[in-house]
C-alpha positions in Angstrom: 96.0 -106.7 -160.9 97.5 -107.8 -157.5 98.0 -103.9 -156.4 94.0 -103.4 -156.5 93.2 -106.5 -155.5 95.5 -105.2 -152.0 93.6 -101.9 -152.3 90.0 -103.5 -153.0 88.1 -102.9 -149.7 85.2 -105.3 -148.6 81.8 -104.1 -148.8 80.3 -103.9 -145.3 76.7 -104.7 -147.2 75.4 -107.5 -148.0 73.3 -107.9 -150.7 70.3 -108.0 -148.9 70.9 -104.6 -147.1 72.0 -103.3 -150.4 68.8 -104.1 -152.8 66.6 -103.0 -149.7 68.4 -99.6 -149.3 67.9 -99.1 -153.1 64.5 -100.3 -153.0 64.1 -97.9 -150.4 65.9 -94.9 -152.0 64.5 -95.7 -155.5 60.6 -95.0 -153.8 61.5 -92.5 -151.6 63.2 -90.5 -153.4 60.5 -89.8 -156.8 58.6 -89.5 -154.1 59.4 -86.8 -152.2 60.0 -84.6 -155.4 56.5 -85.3 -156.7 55.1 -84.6 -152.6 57.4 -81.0 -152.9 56.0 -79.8 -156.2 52.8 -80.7 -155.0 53.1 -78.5 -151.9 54.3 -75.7 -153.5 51.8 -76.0 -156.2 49.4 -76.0 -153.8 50.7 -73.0 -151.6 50.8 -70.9 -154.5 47.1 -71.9 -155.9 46.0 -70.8 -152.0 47.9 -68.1 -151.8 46.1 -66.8 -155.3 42.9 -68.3 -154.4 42.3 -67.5 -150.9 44.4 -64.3 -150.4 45.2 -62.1 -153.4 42.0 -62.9 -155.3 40.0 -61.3 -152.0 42.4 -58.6 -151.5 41.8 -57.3 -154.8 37.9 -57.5 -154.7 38.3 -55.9 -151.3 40.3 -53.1 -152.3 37.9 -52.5 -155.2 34.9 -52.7 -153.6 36.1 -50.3 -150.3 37.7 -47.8 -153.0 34.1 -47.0 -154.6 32.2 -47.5 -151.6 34.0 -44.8 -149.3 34.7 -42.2 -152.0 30.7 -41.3 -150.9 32.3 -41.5 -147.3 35.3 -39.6 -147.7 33.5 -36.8 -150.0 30.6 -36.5 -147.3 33.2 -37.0 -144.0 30.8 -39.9 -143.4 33.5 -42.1 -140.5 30.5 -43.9 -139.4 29.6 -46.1 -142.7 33.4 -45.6 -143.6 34.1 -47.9 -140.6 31.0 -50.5 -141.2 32.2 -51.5 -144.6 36.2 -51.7 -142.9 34.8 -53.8 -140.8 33.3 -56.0 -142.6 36.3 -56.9 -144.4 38.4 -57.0 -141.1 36.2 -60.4 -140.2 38.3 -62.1 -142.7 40.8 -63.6 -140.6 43.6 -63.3 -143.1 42.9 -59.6 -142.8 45.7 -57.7 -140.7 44.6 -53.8 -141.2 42.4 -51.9 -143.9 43.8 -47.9 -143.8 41.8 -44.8 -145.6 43.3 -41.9 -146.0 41.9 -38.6 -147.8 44.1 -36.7 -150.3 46.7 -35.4 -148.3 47.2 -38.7 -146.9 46.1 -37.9 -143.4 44.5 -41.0 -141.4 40.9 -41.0 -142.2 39.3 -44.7 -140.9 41.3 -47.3 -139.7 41.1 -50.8 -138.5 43.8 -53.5 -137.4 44.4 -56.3 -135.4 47.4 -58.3 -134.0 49.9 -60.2 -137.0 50.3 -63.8 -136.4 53.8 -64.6 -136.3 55.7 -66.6 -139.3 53.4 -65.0 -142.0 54.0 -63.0 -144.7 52.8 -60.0 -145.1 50.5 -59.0 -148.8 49.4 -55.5 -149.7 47.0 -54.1 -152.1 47.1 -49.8 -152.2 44.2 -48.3 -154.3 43.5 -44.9 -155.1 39.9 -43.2 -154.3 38.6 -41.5 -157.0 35.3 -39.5 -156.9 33.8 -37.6 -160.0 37.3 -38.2 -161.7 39.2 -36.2 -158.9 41.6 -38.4 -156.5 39.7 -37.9 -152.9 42.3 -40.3 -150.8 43.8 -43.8 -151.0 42.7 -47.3 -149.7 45.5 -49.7 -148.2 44.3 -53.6 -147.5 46.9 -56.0 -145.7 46.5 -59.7 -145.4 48.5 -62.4 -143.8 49.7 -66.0 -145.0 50.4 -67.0 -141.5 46.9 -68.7 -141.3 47.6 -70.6 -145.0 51.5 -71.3 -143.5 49.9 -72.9 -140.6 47.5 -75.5 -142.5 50.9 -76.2 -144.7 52.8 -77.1 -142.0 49.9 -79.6 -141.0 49.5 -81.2 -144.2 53.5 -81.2 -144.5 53.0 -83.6 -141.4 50.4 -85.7 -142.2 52.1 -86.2 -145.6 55.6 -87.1 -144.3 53.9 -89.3 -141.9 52.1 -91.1 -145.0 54.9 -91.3 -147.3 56.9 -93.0 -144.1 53.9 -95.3 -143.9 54.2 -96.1 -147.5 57.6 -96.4 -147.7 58.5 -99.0 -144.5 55.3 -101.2 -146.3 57.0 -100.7 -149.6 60.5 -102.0 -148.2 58.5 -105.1 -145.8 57.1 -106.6 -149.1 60.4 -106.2 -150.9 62.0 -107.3 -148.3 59.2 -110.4 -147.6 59.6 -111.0 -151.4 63.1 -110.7 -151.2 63.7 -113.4 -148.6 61.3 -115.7 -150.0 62.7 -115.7 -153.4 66.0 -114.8 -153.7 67.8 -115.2 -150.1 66.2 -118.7 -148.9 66.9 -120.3 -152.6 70.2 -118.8 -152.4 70.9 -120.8 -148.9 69.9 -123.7 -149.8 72.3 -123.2 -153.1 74.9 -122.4 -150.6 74.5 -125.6 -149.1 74.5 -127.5 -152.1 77.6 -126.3 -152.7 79.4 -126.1 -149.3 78.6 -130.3 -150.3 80.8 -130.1 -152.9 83.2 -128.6 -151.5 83.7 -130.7 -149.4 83.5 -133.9 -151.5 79.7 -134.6 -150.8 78.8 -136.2 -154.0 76.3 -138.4 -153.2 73.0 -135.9 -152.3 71.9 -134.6 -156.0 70.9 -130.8 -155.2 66.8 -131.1 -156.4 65.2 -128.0 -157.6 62.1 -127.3 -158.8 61.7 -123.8 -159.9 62.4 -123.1 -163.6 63.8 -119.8 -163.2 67.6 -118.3 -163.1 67.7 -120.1 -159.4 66.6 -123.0 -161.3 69.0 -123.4 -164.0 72.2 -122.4 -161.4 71.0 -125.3 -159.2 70.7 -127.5 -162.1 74.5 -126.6 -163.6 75.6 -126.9 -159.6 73.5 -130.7 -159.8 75.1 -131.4 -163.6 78.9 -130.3 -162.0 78.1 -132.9 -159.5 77.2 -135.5 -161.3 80.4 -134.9 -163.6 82.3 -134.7 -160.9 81.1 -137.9 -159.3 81.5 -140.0 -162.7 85.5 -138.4 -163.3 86.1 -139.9 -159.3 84.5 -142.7 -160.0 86.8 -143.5 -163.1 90.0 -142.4 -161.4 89.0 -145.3 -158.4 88.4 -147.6 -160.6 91.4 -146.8 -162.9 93.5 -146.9 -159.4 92.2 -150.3 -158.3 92.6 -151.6 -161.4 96.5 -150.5 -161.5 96.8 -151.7 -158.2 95.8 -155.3 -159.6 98.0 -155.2 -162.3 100.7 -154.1 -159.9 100.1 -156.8 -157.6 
């Protein structure tokens, strides 16, 4: 109708900006939801892996190795087997306390900012009595850190990926769709302007193919119909004369 025609606006993008913005959204896109789920996939599998899996052995292992400790007031070997866990350097603090929960060994060291904090709280049991309580803390600030890394190096390959994704399209795009379209657009800017006389050659069989040969076919019937009306002119001038 004439109202939406009024209303119709003009697209400010051509068609070549438009397929390469699609082209570029359509592998972008699938591919930043597959790079996310493979983050967090793999955040969580380190988190397990590298953090609670060790936090449980080492709260285990310290609960029956200082119940001896804590039953014979032994602080010295208490704090060798603490320390020993504390060179992990996930570790942030390893408490023992007997069972009134007053301090017995402790160990701790500064927490990394932008980590979260895990904690694993066991009881000490020796003989079947409860002698005191083990408390292991460990950080994902170190695990955070190497995420934030690979998040970089990732986004810098999926950019790489993606602006030699859109130069081929784009490389393909001009060779085969915008140049053939020129040169159609020059064929028919000819007949537009009553060039009849250049046949528009194509040799590509393809949908470029078969426009340029209905443009070429147009032509030709356009050429024979002017042809007929000059001669059908002339010769009713002569018979007017």
């Amino acid at each position: 109708p004439p109202s939406w025609r009024r209303s119709r606006q003009p697209s400010t993008l051509s068609l070549r900006h438009t397929l390469i913005l699609g082209a570029a959204l359509g592998i972008l896109l699938p591919t930043l939801v597959m790079t996310y789920f493979q983050v967090v996939g793999k955040f969580e599998a380190d988190i397990n892996n590298r953090l609670r899996a060790p936090m449980s052995q080492y709260a285990e292992v310290l609960s029956r190795g200082l119940a001896a400790a804590i039953w014979s007031v032994d602080k010295t070997y208490a704090m060798a087997l603490i320390d020993a866990v504390m060179r992990n350097p996930d570790v942030v603090s390893v408490t023992v306390t007997d069972e009134y929960q007053v301090p017995f060994a402790q160990r701790s060291k500064a927490v990394a900012a932008g980590g979260t904090l895990l904690t694993d709280r066991r009881d000490i049991d020796y003989n079947g009595y409860r002698i005191g309580q083990i408390t292991v803390v460990l950080t994902t600030a170190r695990i955070e850190s190497e995420r934030a890394g690979e998040v970089v190096k990732m986004a810098l390959l999926l950019l790489a990926q993606v602006l030699i994704s859109v130069a081929i399209i784009w490389w393909l795009f001009e060779r085969r769709m915008m140049r053939p379209l020129k040169l159609l657009e020059v064929g028919a800017q000819r007949l537009a302007h009553g060039d009849l006389a250049q046949p528009i050659v194509w040799a590509r069989q393809d949908e470029m193919g078969r426009l340029a040969e209905g443009l070429d076919a147009m032509r030709s019937k356009l050429a024979t119909l002017i042809a007929e009306r000059d001669q059908k002119n002339t010769d009713l001038q002569n018979q007017l004369t």
